[in-house]
C-alpha positions as CSV (number, residue, x, y, z in Angstrom):
1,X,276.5,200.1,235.4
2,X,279.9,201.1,234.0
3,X,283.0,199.0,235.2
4,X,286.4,198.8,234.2
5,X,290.1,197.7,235.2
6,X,293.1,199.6,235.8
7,X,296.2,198.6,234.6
8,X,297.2,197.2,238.4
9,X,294.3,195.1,238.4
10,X,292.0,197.9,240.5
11,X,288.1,197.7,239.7
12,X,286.1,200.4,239.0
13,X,282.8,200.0,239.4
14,X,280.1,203.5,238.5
15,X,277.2,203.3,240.5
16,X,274.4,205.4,241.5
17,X,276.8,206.2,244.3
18,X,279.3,207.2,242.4
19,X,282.7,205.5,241.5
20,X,283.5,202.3,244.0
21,X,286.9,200.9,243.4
22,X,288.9,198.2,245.6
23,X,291.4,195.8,244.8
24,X,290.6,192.3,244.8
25,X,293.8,191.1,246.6
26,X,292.5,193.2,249.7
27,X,289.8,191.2,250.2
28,X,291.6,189.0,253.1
29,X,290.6,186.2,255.1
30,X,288.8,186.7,258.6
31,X,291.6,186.4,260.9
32,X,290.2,186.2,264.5
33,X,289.7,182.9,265.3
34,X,286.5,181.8,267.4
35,X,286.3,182.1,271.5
36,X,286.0,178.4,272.4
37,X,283.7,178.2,275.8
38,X,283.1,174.5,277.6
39,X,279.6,174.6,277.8
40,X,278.8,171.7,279.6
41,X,280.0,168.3,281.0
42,X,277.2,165.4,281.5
43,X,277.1,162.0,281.9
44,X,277.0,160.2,278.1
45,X,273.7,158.9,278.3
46,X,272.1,161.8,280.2
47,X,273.2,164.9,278.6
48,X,270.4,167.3,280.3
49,X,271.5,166.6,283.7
50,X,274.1,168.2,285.6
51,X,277.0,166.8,286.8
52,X,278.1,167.4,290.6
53,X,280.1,170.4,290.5
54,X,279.9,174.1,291.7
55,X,279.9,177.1,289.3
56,X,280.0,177.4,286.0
57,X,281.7,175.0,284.3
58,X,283.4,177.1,281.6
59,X,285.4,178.7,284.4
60,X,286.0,175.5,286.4
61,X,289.7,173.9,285.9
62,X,289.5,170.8,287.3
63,X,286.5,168.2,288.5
64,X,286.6,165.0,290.4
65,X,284.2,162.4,289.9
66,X,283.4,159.1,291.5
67,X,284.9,156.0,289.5
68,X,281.0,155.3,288.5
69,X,280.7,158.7,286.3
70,X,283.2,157.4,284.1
71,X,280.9,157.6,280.9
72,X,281.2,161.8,280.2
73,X,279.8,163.8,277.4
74,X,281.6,166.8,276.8
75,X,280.1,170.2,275.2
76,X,282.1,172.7,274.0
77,X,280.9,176.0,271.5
78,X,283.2,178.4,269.4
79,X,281.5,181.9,269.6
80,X,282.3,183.9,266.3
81,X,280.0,185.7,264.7
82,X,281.1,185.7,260.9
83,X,279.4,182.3,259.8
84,X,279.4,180.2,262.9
85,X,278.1,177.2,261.5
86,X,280.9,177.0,259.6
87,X,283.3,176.8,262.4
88,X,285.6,173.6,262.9
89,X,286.1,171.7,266.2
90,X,288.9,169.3,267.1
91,X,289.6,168.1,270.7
92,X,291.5,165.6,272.6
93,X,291.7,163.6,275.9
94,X,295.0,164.0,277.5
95,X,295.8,160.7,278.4
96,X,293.3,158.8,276.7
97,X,293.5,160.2,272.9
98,X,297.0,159.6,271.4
99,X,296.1,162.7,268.8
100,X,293.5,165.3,268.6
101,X,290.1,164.2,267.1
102,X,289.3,165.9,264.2
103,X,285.3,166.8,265.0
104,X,284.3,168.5,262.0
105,X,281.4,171.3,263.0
106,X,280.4,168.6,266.0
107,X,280.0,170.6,269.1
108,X,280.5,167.6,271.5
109,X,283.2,164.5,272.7
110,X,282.0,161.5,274.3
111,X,284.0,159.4,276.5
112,X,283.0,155.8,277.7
113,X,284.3,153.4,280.5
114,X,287.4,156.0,281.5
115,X,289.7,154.5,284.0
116,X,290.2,155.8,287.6
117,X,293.0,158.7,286.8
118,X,293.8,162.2,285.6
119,X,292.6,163.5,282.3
120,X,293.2,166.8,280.7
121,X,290.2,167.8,278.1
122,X,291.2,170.6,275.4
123,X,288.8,171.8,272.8
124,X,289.8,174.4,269.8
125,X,288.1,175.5,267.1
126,X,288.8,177.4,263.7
127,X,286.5,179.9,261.8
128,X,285.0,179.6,258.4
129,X,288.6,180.7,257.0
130,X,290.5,177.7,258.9
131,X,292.3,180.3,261.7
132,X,292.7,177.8,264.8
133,X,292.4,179.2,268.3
134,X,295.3,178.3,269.6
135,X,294.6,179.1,273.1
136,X,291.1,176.7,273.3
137,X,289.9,175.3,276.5
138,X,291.0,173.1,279.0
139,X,289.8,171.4,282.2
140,X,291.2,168.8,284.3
141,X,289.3,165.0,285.0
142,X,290.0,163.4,288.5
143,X,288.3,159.8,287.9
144,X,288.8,158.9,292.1
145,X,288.9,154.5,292.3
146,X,286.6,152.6,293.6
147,X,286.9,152.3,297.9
148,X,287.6,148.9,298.0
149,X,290.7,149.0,295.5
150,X,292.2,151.7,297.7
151,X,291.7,149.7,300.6
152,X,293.1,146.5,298.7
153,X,295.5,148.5,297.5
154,X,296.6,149.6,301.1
155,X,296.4,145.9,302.2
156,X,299.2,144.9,299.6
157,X,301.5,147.7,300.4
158,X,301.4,147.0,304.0
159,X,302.1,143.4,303.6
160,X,305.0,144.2,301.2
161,X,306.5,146.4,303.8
162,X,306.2,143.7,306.9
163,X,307.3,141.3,304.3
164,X,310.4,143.5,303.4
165,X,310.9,144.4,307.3
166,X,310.9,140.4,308.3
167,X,313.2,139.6,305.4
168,X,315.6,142.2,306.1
169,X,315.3,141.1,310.1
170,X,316.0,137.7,309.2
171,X,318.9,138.4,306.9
């Protein structure tokens, strides 16, 4: 087949078709980044099984869990259809990570031994062109403490106010 260039750098190309022609600087980069969906939060050593919650998970904004599920496995999934294997994942632990983890095409976080508190997880990913959702996911951890350092914890404050109440009494 018969191909050529015109002088602003268009190409021809003469086909059984016809004549194709296109310039190459309008081939562009696919700008849509992927929809990132949470697809699943597990316990890090038994990622089959549910966790206690009700719904679905990717529309869920917030879980609490006993201070004993403190060992979590997140899932996470960008969907784009142009080349999806070659989307990029990064994610973060809001109070836990200092920075976002850079996750490569890993579709998953794992979290061990959290502390009793409130964590904010956040998942983005890009496409095969690097265009970041900017959006991404995000759902909220409520690690409750254990009973007994509430109640210990009640304990100490009460004393500290009768202790405070005497002092003040005395004075």
């Amino acid at each position: 087949s018969m191909c050529g260039k015109g002088p602003d750098g268009t190409l021809y190309f003469d086909t059984n078709k016809g004549l194709i022609f296109f310039h190459p600087d309008s081939i562009i980069d696919d700008p849509t980044p992927p929809q990132v969906v949470l697809s699943g939060i597990s316990l890090f050593d038994r990622p089959g099984e549910k966790l206690n919650y009700e719904g679905f998970i990717s529309e869920l904004k917030e879980i609490t869990l006993p201070y004993e599920q403190n060992d979590l496995r997140f899932d996470f999934v960008g969907l784009h259809f142009s080349a999806p294997e070659r989307n990029k994942y990064k994610y973060i632990l809001e109070n836990f990570n200092k920075d976002w983890v850079d996750a490569g095409n890993q579709r998953y976080a794992n979290y061990t031994n959290l502390n009793p508190g409130e964590y904010v997880f956040r998942a983005t990913a890009s496409n095969k062109d690097g265009v970041w959702n900017e959006t991404g996911i995000s759902i909220t951890i409520i690690i409750t403490p254990p009973w007994w350092a509430t109640t210990w914890a009640y304990i100490f404050y009460a004393l500290a106010l009768i202790s405070l109440i005497y002092f003040t009494w005395k004075l």
